[in-house]
N, CA, C and O atoms as a DFTB+ gen file, in Angstrom:
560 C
 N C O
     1  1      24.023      -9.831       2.384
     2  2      22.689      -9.433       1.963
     3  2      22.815      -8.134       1.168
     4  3      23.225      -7.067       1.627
     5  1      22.536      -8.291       0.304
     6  2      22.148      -7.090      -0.661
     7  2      20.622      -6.269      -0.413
     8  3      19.530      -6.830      -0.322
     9  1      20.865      -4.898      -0.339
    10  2      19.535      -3.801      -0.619
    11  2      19.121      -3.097      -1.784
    12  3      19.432      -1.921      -1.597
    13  1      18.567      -3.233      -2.908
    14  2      18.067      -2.136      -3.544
    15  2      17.460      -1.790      -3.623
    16  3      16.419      -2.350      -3.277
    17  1      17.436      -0.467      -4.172
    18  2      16.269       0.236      -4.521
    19  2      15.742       0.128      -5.797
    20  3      16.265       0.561      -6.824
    21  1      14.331      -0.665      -5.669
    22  2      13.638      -0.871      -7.133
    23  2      12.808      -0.018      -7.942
    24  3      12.375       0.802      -7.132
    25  1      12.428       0.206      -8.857
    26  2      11.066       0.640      -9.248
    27  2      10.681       0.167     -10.592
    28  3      11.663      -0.297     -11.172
    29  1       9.657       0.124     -11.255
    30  2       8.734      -0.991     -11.684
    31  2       8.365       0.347     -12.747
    32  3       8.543       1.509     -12.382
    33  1       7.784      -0.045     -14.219
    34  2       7.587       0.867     -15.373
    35  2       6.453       1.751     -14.876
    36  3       6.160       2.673     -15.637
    37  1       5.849       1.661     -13.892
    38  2       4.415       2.828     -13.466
    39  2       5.300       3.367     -12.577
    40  3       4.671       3.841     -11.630
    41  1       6.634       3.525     -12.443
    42  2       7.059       4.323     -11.502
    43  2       6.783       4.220      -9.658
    44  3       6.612       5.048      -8.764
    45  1       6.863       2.595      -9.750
    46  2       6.842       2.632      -7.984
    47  2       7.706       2.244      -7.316
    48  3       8.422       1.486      -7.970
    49  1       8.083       2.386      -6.161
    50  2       9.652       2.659      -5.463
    51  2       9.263       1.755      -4.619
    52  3       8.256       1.839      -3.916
    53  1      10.526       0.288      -4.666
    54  2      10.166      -0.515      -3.293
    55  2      11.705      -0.718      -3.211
    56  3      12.458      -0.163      -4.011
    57  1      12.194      -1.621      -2.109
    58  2      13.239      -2.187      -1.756
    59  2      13.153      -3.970      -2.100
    60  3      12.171      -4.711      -2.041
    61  1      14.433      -4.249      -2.429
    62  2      14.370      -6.079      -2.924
    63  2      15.632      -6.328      -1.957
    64  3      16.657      -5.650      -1.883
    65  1      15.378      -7.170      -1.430
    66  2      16.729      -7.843      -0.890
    67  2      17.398      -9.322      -1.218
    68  3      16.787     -10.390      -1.158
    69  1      18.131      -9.229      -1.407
    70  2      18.948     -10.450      -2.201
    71  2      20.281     -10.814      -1.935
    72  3      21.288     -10.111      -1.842
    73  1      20.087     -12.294      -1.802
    74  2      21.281     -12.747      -0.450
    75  2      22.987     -12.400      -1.709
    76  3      24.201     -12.556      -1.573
    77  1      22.335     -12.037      -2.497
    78  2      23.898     -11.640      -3.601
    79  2      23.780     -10.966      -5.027
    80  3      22.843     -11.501      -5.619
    81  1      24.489      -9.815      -5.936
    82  2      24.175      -9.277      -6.830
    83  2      23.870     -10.145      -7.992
    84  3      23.150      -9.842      -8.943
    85  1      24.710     -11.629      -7.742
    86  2      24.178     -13.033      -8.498
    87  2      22.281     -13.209      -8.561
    88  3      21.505     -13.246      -9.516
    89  1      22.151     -13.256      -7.638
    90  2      20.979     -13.784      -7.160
    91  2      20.086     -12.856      -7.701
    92  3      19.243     -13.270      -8.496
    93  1      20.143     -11.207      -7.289
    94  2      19.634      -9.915      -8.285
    95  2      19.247     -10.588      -9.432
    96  3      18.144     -11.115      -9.578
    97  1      20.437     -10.571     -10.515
    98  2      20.492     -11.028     -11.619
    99  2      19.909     -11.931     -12.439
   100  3      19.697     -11.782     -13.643
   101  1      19.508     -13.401     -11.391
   102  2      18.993     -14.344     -11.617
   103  2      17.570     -14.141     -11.934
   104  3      16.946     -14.395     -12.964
   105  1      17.140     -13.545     -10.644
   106  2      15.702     -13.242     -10.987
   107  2      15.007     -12.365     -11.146
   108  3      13.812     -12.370     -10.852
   109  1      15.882     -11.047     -11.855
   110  2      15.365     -10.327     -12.825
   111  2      15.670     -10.379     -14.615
   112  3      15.283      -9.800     -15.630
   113  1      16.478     -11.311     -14.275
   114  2      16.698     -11.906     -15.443
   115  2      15.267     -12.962     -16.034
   116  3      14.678     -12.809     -17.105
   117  1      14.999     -13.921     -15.071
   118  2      13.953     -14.830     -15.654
   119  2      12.513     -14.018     -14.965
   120  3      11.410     -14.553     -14.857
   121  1      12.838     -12.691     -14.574
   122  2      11.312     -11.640     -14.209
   123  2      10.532     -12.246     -13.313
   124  3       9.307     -12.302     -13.422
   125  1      11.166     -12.717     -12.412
   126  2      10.943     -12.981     -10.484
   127  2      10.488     -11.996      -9.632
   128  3       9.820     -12.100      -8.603
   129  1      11.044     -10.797     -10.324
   130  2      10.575      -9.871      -8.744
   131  2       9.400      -8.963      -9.900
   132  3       9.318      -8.781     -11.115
   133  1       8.646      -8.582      -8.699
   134  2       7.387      -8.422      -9.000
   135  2       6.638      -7.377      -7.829
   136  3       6.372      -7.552      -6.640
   137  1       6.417      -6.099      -8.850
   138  2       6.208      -4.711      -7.914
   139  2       4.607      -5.363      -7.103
   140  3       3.537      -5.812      -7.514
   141  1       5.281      -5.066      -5.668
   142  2       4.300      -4.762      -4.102
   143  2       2.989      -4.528      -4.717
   144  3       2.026      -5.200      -4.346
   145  1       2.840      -3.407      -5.854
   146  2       1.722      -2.054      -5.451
   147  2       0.818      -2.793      -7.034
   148  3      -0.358      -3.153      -6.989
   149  1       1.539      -2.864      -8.086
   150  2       0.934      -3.077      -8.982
   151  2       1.065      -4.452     -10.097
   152  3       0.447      -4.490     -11.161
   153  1       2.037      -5.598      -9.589
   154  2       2.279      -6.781     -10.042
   155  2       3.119      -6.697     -11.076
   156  3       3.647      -7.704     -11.546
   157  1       3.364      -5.310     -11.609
   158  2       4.617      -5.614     -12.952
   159  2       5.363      -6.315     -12.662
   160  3       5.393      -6.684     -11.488
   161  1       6.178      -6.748     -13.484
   162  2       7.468      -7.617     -13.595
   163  2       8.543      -6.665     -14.396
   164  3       9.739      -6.941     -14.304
   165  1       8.241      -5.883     -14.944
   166  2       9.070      -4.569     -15.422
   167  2       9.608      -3.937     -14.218
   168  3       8.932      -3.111     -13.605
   169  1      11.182      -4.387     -13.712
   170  2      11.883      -4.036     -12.719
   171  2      12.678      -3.217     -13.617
   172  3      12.734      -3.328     -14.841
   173  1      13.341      -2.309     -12.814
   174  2      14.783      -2.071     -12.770
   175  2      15.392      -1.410     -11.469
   176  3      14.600      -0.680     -10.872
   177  1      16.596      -1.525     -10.947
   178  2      17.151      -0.895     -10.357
   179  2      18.010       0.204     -10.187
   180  3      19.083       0.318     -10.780
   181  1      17.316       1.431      -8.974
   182  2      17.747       2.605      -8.997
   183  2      19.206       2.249      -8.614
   184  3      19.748       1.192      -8.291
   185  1      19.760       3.872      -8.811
   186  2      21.063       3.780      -8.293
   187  2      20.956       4.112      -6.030
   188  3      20.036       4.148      -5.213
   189  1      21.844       4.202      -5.995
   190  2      21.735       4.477      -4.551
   191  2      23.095       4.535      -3.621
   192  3      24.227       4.176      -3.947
   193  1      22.791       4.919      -2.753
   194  2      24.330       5.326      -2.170
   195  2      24.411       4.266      -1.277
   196  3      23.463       3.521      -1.034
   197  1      25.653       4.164      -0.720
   198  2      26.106       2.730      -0.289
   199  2      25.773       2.559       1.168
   200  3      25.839       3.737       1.518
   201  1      25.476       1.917       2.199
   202  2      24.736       1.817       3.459
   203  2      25.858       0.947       4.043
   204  3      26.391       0.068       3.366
   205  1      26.220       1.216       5.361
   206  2      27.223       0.378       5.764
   207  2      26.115      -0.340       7.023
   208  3      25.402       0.434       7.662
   209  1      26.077      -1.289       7.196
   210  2      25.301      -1.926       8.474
   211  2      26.121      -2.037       9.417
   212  3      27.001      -2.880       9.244
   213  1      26.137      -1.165      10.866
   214  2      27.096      -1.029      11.640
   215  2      26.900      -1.859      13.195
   216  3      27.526      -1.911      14.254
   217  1      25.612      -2.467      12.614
   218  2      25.050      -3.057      13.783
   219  2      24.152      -3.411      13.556
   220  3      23.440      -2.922      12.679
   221  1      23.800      -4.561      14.384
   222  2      22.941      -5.783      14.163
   223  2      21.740      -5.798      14.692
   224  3      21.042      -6.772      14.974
   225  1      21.487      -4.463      14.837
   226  2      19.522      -3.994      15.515
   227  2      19.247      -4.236      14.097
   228  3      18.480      -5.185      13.942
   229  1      19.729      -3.534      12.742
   230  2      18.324      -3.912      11.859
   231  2      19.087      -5.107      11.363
   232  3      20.275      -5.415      11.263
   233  1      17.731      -5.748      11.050
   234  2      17.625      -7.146      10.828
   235  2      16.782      -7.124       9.302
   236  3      15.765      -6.457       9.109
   237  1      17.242      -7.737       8.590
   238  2      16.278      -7.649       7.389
   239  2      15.116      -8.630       7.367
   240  3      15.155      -9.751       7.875
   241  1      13.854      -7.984       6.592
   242  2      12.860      -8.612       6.941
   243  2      12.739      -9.974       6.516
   244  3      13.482     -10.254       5.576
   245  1      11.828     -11.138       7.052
   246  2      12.392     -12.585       7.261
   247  2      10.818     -12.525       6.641
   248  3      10.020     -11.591       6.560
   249  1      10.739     -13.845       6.269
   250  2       9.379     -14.343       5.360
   251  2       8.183     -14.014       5.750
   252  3       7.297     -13.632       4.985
   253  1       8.065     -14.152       7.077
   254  2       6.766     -13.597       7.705
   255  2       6.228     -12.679       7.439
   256  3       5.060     -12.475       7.110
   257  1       7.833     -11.482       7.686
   258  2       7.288     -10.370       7.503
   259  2       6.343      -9.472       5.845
   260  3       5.415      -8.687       5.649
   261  1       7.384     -10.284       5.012
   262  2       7.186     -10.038       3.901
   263  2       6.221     -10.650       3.483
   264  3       5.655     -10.097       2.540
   265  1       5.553     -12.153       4.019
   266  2       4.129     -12.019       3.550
   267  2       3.160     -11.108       4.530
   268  3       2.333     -10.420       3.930
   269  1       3.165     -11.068       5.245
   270  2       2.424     -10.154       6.160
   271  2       2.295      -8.915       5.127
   272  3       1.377      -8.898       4.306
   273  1       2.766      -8.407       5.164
   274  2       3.217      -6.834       4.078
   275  2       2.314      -7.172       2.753
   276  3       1.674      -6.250       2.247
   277  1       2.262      -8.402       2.224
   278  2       1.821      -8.735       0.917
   279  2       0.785      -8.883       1.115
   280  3       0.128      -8.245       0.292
   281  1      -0.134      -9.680       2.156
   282  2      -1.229      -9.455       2.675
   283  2      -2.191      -8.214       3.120
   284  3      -3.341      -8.000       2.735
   285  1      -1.735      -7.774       3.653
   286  2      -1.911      -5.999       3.787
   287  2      -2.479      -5.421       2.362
   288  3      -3.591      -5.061       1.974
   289  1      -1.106      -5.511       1.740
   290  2      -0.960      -4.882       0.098
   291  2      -2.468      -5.450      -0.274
   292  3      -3.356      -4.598      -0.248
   293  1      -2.816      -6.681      -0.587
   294  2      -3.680      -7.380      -1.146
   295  2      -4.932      -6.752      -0.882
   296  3      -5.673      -6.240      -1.721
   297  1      -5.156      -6.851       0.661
   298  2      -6.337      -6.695       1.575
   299  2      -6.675      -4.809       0.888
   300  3      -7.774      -4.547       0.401
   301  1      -5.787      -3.951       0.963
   302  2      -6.155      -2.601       0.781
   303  2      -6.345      -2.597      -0.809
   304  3      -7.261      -1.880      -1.213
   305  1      -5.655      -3.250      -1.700
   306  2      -6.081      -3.134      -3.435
   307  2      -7.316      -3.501      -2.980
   308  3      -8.045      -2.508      -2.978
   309  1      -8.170      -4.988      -2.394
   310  2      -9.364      -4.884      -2.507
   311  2     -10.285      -4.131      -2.074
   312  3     -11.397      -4.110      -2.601
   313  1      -9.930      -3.336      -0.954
   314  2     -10.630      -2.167      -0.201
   315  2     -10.926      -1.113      -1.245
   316  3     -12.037      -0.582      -1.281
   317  1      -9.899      -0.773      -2.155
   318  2      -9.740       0.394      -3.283
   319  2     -10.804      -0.285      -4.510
   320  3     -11.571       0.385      -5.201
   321  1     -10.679      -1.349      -4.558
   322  2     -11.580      -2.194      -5.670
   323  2     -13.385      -2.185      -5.547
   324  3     -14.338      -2.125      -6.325
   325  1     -13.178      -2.272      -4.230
   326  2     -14.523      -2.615      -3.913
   327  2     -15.536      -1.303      -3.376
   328  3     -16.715      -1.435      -3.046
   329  1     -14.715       0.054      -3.380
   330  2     -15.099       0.750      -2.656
   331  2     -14.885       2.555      -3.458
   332  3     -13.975       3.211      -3.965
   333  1     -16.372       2.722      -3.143
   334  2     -16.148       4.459      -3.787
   335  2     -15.717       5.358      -3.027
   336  3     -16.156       5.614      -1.906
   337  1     -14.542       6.070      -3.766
   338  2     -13.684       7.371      -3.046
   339  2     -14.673       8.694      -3.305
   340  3     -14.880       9.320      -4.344
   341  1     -15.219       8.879      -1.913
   342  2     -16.039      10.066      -2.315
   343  2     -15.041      11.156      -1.559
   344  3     -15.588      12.227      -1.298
   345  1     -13.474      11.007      -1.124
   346  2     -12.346      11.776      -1.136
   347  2     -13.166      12.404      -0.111
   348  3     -13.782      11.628       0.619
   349  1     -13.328      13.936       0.138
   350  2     -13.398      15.002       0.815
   351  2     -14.726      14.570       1.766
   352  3     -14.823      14.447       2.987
   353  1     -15.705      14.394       0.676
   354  2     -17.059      14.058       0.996
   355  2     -17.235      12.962       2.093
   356  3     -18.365      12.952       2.581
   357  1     -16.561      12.248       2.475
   358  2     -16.737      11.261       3.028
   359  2     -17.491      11.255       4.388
   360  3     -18.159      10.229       4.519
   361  1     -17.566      12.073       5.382
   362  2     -18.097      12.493       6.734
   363  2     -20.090      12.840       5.944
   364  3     -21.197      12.508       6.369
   365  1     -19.683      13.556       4.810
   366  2     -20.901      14.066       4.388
   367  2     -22.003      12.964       3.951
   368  3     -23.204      12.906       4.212
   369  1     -21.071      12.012       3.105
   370  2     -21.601      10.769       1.939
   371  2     -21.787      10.012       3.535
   372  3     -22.968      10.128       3.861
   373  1     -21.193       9.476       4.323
   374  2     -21.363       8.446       5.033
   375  2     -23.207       9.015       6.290
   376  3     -23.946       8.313       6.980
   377  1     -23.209      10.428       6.008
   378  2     -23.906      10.338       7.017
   379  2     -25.464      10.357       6.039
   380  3     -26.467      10.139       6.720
   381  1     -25.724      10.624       4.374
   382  2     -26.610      10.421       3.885
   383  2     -26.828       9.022       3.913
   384  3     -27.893       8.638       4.397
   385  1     -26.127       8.299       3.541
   386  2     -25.930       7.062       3.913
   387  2     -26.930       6.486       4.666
   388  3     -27.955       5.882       4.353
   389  1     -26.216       6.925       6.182
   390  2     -26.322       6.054       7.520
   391  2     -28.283       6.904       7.400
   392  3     -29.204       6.405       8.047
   393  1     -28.423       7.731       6.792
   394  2     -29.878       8.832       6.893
   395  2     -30.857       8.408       6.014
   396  3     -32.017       8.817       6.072
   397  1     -30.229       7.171       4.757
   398  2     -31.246       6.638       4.387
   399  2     -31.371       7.998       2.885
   400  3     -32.373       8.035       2.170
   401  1     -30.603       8.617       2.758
   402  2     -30.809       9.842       1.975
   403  2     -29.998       9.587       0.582
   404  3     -30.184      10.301      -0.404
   405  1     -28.960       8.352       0.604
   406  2     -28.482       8.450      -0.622
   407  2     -28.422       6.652      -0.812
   408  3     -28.737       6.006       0.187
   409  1     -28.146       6.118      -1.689
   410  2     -28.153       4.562      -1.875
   411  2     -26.615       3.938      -1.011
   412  3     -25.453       4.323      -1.140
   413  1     -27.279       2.699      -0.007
   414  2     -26.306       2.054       0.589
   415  2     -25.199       1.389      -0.376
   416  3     -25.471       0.583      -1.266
   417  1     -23.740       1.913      -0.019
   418  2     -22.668       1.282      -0.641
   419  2     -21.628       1.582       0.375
   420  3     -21.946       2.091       1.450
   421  1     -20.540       1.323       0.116
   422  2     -19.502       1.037       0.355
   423  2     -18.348       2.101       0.372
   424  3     -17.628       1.660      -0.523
   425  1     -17.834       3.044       0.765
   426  2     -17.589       4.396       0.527
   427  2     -16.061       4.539       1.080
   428  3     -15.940       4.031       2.195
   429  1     -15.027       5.037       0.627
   430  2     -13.598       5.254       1.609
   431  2     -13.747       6.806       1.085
   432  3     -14.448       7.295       0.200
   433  1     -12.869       7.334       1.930
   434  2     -12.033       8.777       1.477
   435  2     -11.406       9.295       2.782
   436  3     -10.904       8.519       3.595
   437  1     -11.460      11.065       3.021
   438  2     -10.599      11.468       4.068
   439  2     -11.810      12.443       5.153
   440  3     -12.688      13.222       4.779
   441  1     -11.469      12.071       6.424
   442  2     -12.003      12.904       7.363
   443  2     -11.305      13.064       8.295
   444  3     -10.386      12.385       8.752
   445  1     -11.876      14.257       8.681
   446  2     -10.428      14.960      10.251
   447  2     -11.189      13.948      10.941
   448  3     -12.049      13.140      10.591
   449  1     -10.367      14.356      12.496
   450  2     -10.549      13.524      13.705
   451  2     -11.682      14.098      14.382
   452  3     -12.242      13.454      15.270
   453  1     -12.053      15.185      14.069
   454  2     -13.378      15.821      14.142
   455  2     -14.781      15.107      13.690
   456  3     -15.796      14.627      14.195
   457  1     -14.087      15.387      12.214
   458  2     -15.510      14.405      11.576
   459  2     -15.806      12.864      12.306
   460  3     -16.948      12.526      12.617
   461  1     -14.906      12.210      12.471
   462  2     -14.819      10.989      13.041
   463  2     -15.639      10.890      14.197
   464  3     -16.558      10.115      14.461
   465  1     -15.242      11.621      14.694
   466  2     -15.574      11.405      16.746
   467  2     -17.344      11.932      16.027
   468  3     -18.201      11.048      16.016
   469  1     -17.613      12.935      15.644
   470  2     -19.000      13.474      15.092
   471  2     -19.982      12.311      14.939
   472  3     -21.072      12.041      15.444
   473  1     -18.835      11.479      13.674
   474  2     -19.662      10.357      12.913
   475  2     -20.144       9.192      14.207
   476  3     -21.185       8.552      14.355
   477  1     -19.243       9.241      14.789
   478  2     -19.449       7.902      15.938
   479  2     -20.131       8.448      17.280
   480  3     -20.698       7.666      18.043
   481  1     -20.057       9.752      17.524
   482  2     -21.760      10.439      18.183
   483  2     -22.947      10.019      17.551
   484  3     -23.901       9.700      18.261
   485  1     -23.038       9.965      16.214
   486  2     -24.270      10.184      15.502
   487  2     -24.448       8.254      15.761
   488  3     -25.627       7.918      15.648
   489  1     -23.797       7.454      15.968
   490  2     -23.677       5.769      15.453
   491  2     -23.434       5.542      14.313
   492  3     -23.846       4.447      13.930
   493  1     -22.834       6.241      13.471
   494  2     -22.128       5.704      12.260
   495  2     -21.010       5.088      12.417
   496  3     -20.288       5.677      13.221
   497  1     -20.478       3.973      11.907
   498  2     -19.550       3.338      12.306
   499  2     -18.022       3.567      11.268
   500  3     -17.914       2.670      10.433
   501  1     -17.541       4.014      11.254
   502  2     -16.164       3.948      10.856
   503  2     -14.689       3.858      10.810
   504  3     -14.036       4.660      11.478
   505  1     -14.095       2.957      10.081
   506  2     -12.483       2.510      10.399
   507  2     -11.713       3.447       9.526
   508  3     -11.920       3.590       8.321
   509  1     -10.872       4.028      10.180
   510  2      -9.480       4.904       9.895
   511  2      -8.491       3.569       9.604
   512  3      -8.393       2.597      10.353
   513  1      -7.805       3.762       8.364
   514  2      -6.684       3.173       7.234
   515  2      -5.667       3.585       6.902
   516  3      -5.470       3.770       5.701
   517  1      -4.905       3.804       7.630
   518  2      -3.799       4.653       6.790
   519  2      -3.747       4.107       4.779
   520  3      -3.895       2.931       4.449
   521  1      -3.576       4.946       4.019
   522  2      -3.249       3.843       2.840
   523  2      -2.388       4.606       2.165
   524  3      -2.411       5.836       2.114
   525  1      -1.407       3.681       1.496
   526  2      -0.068       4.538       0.858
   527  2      -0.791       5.159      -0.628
   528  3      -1.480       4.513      -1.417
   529  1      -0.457       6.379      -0.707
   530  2      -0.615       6.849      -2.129
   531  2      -1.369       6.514      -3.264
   532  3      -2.400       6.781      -3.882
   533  1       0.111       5.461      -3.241
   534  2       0.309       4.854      -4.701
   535  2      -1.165       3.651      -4.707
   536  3      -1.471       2.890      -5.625
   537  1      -1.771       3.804      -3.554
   538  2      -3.273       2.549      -3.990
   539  2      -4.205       3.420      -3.945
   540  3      -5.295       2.867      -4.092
   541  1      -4.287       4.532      -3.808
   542  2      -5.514       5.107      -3.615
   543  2      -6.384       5.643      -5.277
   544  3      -7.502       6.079      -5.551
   545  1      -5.057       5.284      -6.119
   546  2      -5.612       5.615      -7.047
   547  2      -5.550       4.337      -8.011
   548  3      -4.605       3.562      -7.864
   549  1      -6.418       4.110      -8.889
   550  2      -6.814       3.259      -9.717
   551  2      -5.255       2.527     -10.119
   552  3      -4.305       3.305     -10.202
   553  1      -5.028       1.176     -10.342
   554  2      -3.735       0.313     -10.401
   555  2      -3.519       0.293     -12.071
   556  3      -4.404      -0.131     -12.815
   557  1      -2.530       0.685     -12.452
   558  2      -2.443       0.395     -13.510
   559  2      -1.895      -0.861     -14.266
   560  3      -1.929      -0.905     -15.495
């Protein structure tokens, strides 16, 4: 099994695994692999230092996993698609909101664990997301 390290012309960093440097070849040759974050097909591979697998705890990820992961990916682009980053504001925007004080939509951004527990005193309802970076901002 082969590991590399990929990244894609918008500059995003994933891992490809490939049962041989043949196989690499094959399907970045006919533009098979295809960045996680933003769908390019503009691969190339970083350089990287060599990894010896000394034991058989890690296991490389098996189909499931990797659609699972792609699913995820999918599910949060549409979260980012469908939804205004009022960033900082968010504890503030969600509670005009829930107050009838600003127009009902759909809102993500960042709040401490403060604001949270606050928001869900008051009955505002909200889900914590971790989300990587590279989606939080518009896909190129």
């Amino acid at each position: 099994m082969k590991v590399y390290n990929l990244c894609c012309e918008h500059d995003h960093r994933f891992e490809g695994w490939f049962s041989s440097e043949e196989d690499f070849g094959a399907q970045s040759g006919k533009k098979l692999i295809e960045c996680p974050i933003c769908e390019s097909r503009g691969i190339r591979k970083l350089p990287s230092a060599p990894r010896l697998n000394l034991s058989s705890a890690q296991v490389p990820p098996n189909d499931e996993s990797l659609r699972i992961q792609a699913e995820v990916i999918e599910v949060m682009r549409k979260i980012v698609a469908n939804t205004e980053d009022v960033g900082e504001r968010f504890a503030e925007e969600a509670r005009r909101i829930h107050y009838n004080e600003a127009p009902e939509r759909a809102i993500r951004g960042t709040a401490t664990q403060s604001d949270r527990a606050a928001l869900a005193d008051e009955g505002i309802e909200v889900i914590s997301l971790p989300m990587p970076s590279a989606l939080k901002q518009p896909l190129q």
